[in-house]
C-alpha atoms as one frame of an Amber mdcrd trajectory, in Angstrom:
protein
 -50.691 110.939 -22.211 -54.077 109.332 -21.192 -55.221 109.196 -17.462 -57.730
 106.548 -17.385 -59.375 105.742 -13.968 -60.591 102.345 -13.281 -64.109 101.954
 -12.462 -63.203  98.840 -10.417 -62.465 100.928  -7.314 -65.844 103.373  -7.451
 -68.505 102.587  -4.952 -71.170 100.169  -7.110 -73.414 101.758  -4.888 -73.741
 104.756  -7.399 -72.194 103.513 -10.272 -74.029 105.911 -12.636 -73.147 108.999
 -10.468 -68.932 107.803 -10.643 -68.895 107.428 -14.194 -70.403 110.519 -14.543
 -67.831 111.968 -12.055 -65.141 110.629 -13.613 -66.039 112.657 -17.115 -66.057
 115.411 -15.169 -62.621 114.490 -13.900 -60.304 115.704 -16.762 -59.328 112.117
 -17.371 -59.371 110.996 -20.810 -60.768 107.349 -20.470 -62.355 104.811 -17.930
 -61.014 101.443 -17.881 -63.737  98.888 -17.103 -61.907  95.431 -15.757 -64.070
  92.317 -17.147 -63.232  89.254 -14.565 -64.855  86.295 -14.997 -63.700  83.793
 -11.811 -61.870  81.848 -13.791 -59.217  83.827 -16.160 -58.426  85.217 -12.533
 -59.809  84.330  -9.276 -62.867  87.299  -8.720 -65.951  88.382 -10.651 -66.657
  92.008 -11.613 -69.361  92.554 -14.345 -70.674  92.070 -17.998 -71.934  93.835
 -20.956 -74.889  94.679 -19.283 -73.599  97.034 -16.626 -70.958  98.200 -19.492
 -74.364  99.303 -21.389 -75.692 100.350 -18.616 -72.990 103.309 -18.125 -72.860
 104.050 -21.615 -75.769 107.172 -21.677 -73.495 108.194 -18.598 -70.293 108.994
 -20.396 -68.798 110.355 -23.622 -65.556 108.869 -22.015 -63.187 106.193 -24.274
 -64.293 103.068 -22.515 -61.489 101.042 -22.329 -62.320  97.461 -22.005 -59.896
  94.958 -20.041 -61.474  91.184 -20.716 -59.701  89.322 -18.083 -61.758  85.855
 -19.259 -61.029  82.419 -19.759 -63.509  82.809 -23.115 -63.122  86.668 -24.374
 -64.059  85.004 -27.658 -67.198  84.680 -26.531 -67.918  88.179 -25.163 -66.433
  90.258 -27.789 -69.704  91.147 -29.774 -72.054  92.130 -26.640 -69.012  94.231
 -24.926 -69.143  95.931 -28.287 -72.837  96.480 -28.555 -72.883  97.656 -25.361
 -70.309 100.619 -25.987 -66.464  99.475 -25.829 -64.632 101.589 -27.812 -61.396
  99.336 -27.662 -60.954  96.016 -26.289 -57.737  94.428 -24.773 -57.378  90.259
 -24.423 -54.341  88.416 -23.039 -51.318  87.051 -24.486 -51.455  84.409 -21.840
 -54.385  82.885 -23.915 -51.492  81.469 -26.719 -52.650  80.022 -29.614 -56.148
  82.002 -29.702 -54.429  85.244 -29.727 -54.456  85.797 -32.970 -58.035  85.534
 -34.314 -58.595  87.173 -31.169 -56.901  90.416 -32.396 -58.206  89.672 -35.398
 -62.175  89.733 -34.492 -61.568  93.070 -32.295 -60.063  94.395 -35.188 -63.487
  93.321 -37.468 -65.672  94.481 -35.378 -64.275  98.005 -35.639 -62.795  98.488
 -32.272 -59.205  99.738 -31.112 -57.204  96.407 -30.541 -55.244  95.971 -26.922
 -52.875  93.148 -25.730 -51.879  92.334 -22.076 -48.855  90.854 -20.691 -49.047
  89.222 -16.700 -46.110  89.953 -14.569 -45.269  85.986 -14.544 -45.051  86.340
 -18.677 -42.392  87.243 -20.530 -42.415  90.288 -22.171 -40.719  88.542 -25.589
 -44.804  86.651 -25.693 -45.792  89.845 -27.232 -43.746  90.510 -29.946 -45.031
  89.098 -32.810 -48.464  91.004 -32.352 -46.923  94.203 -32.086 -47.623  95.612
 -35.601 -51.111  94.003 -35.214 -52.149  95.956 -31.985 -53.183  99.691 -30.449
 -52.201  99.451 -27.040 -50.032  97.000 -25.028 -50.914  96.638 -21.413 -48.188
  95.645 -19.226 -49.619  94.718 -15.787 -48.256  96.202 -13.031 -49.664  93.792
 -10.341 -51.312  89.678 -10.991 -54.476  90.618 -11.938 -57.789  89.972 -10.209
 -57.934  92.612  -7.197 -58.378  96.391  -6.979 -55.979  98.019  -4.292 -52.584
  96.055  -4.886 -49.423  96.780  -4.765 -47.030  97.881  -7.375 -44.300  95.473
  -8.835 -41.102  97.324  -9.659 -39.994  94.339 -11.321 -42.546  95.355 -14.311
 -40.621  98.418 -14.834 -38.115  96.543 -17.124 -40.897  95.200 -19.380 -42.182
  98.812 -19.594 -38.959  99.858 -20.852 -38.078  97.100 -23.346 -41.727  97.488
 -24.865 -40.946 101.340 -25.745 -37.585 100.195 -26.891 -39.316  97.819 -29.592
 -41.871 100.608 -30.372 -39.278 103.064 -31.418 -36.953 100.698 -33.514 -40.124
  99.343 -35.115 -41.617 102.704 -35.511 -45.200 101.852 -34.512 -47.358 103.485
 -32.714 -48.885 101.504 -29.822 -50.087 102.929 -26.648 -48.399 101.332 -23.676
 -50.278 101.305 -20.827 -50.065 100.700 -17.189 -52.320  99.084 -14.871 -52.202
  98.181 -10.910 -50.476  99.415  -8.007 -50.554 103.121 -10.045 -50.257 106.323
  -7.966 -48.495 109.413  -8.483 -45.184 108.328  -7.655 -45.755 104.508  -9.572
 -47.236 106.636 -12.963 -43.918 108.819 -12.833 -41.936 106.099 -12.365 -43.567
 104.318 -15.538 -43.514 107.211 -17.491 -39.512 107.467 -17.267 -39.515 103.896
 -18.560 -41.760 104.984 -21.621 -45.411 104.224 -20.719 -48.149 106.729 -21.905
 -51.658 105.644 -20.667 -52.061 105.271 -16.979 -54.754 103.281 -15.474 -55.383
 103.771 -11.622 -57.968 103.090  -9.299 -57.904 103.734  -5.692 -55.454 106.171
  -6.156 -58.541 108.390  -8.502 -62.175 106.805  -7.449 -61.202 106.887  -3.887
 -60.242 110.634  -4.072 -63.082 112.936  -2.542 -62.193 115.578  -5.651 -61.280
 113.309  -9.054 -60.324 116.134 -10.274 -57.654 117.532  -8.483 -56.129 114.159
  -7.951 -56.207 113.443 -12.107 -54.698 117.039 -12.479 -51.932 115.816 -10.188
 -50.730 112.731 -11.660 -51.176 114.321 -14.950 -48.461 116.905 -13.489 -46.484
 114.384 -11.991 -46.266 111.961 -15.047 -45.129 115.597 -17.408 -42.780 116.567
 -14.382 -41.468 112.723 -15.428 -41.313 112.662 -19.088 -42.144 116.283 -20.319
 -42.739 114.837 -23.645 -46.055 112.981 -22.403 -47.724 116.328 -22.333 -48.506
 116.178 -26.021 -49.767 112.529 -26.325 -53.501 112.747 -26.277 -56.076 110.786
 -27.411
């Protein structure tokens, strides 16, 4: 399993200091949400920052381009330090040499899915991707809640993973706590993004060590799915 907080909900007042808190967390990535205004209706940062944190952390940066134009950020989020890089499927016809260009530029490949989409968009990219993110809440804001309706899409996306035999990660993000990560883990996820529920903890560590317990105490298997 991978526990990846998401630097969305640390204090920007210290950024440096909560990446660096976060390595020292026992989680196994940090998930850095790339908002642009339009994509989705808030602005977070760019490569800059991204760059920025890189000295900070030997961390898997995980990079989340919620954009309108990812096409056009791809090459600086990779010189400044993403180590994989997920678009969305609700971009259609651009998908493709979207993937595609990650996949040049040497970086792990990821695909999202909105709650609004159907999960069936993402099928024909399966065998072309490393991790499938199925959001958990509309993307845009830290601190939301969870939608159990995404639970289903969870499921049907580990369903197609096994009778395809590949090997993509399938990863959570929004709304996820220790009872929401448990809950997705019994419907097959393996990478767990959360926020509040890990940069708003006074010890990281201690509350990554619990939802690591509480996603094994879920799906015992999970345990030996590492990076």
């Amino acid at each position: 399993m991978i526990i990846a907080p998401s630097l969305l909900a640390a204090d920007f007042t210290r950024l440096g200091k909560e990446v660096e808190r976060a390595g020292r967390s026992g989680a196994d990535w940090l998930h850095l949400d790339i908002m642009d205004g339009h994509f989705v209706p808030n602005i977070s940062f760019g490569p800059a920052v991204v760059a920025a944190m890189r000295p900070h952390s030997k961390l898997f940066f995980d990079v989340h381009l919620m954009c309108s134009q990812p096409e056009i950020l791809l090459e600086p989020f990779v010189k400044a330090g993403a180590d994989q890089i997920t678009v969305h499927i609700e971009l259609g016809e651009r998908v493709p040499s979207l993937l595609w260009k990650i996949r040049a530029l040497g970086k792990k490949v990821g695909l999202a899915v909105n709650p609004p989409t159907s999960i069936t968009a993402v099928q024909p990219y399966l065998d072309k991707i490393d991790l499938l993110l199925v959001m958990t809440v509309n993307p845009g804001f830290g601190g939301q809640s969870f939608i159990h309706e995404a639970v289903p899409k969870i499921q049907q996306a580990d369903t197609w993973r096994r009778e395809r035999k590949l090997n993509y990660r399938l990863e959570v993000d929004g709304g996820i706590n220790n009872q929401t990560a448990g809950e997705c883990a019994r419907a097959g996820a393996d990478t767990f993004v959360a926020g509040t529920a890990l940069f708003q903890q006074h010890n990281m560590t201690a509350a990554v060590k619990k939802m690591r317990k509480m996603v094994n105490d879920s799906d015992p298997g999970l345990a030996d799915l590492m990076v």
